[in-house]
C-alpha positions as CSV (number, residue, x, y, z in Angstrom):
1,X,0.0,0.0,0.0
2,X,1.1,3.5,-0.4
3,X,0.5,6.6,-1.3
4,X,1.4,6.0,-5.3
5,X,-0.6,2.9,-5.7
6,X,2.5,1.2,-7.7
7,X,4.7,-0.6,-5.5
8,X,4.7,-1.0,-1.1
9,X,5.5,2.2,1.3
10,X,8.0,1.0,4.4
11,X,8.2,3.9,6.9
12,X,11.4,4.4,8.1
13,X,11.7,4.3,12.1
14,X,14.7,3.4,14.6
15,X,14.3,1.1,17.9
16,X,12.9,4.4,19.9
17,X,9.2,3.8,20.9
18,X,8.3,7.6,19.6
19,X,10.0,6.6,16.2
20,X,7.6,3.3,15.8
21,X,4.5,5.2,17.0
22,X,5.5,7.8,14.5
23,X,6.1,5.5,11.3
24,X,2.8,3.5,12.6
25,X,0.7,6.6,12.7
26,X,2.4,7.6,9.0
27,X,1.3,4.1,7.8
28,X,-2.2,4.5,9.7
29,X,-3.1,7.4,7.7
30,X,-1.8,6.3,4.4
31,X,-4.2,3.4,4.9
32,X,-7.4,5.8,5.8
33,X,-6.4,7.8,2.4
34,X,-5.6,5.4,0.3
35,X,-6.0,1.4,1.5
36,X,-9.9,1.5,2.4
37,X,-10.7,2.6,-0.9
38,X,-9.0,0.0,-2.4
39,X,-10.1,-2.4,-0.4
40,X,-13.5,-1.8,-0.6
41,X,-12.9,-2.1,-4.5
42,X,-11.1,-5.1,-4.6
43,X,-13.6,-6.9,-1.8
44,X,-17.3,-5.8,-3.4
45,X,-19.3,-7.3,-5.4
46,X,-18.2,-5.9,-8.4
47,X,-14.5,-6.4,-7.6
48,X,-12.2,-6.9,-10.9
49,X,-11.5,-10.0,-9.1
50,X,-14.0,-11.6,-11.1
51,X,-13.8,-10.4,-13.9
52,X,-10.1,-10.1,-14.9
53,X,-9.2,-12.9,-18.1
54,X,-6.5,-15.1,-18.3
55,X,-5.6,-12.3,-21.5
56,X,-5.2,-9.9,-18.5
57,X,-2.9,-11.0,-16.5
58,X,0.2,-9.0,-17.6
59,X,-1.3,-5.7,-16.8
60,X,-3.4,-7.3,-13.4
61,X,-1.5,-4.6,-11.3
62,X,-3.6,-2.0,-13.5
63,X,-6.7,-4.2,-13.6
64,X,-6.4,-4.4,-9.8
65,X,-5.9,-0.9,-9.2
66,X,-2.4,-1.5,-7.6
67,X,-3.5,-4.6,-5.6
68,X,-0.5,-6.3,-6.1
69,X,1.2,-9.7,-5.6
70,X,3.5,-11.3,-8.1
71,X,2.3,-13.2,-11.2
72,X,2.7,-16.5,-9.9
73,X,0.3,-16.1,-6.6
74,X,-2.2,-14.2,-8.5
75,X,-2.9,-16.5,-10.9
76,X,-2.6,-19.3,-7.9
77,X,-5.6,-17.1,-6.0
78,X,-7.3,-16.4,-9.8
79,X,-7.1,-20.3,-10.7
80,X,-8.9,-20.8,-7.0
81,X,-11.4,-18.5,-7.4
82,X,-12.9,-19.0,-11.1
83,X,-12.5,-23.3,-9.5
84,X,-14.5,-22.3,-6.6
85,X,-16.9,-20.5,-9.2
86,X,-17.0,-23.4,-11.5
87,X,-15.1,-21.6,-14.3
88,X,-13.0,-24.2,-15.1
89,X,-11.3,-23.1,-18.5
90,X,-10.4,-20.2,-17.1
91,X,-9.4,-21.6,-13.6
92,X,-6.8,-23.7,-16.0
93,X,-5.6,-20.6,-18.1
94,X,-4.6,-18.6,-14.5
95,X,-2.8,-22.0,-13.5
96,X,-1.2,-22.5,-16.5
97,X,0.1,-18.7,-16.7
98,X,1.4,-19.3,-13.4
99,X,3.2,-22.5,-14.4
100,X,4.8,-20.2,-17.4
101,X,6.0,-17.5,-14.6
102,X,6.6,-20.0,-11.7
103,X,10.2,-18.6,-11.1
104,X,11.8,-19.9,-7.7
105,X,7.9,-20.3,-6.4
106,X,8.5,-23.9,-6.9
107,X,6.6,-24.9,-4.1
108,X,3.4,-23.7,-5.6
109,X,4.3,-26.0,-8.8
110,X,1.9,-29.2,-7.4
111,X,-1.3,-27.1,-7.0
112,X,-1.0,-24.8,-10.4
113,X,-0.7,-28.4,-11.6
114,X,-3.2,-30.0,-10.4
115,X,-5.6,-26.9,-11.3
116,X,-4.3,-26.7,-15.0
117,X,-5.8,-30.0,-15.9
């Protein structure tokens, strides 16, 4: 989350309790400004969760509005969702674009498997 919407905000603090409370209340108000609108996006009912393609998922950052994860574990979480929702062709297109950009996320290689078939 941050104030950009393109890549994660880390606040900068030392080990002095005033320093933590300071870089938490920075990251506090970040979220009010920024992270509930988001979220409220990304959790509705008309989230682009369900509705991004397989075609999609090069530009999902976009599609997602910043929501952001790396290729592999979003087509893992895609793959799940469009199973759950009995979507299966595309539920195997997610898994298979994951397989394609599994990188050293090997251990997710059995389940992008077995939901590409």
């Amino acid at each position: 989350l941050s104030e950009g919407g393109t890549t994660d905000r880390w606040w900068s603090h030392d080990s002095s309790e005033e320093s933590m409370d300071s870089a938490a209340a920075a990251a506090a108000e970040v979220y009010v400004r920024f992270g509930r609108q988001l979220f409220e996006i990304v959790g509705g009912p008309d989230s682009p969760l369900f509705s991004i393609t397989p075609d999609q998922m090069p530009q999902f950052h976009d599609v997602l509005r910043g929501f952001g994860s790396t290729d592999v574990r979003m087509a893992l979480v895609l793959a799940r969702l469009r199973t759950a929702e009995g979507r299966s062709a595309e539920a195997r297109a997610f898994a298979n674009f994951g397989l394609l950009h599994l990188g050293r996320a090997v251990a997710l290689r059995a389940e992008l498997e077995k939901l590409s078939q």
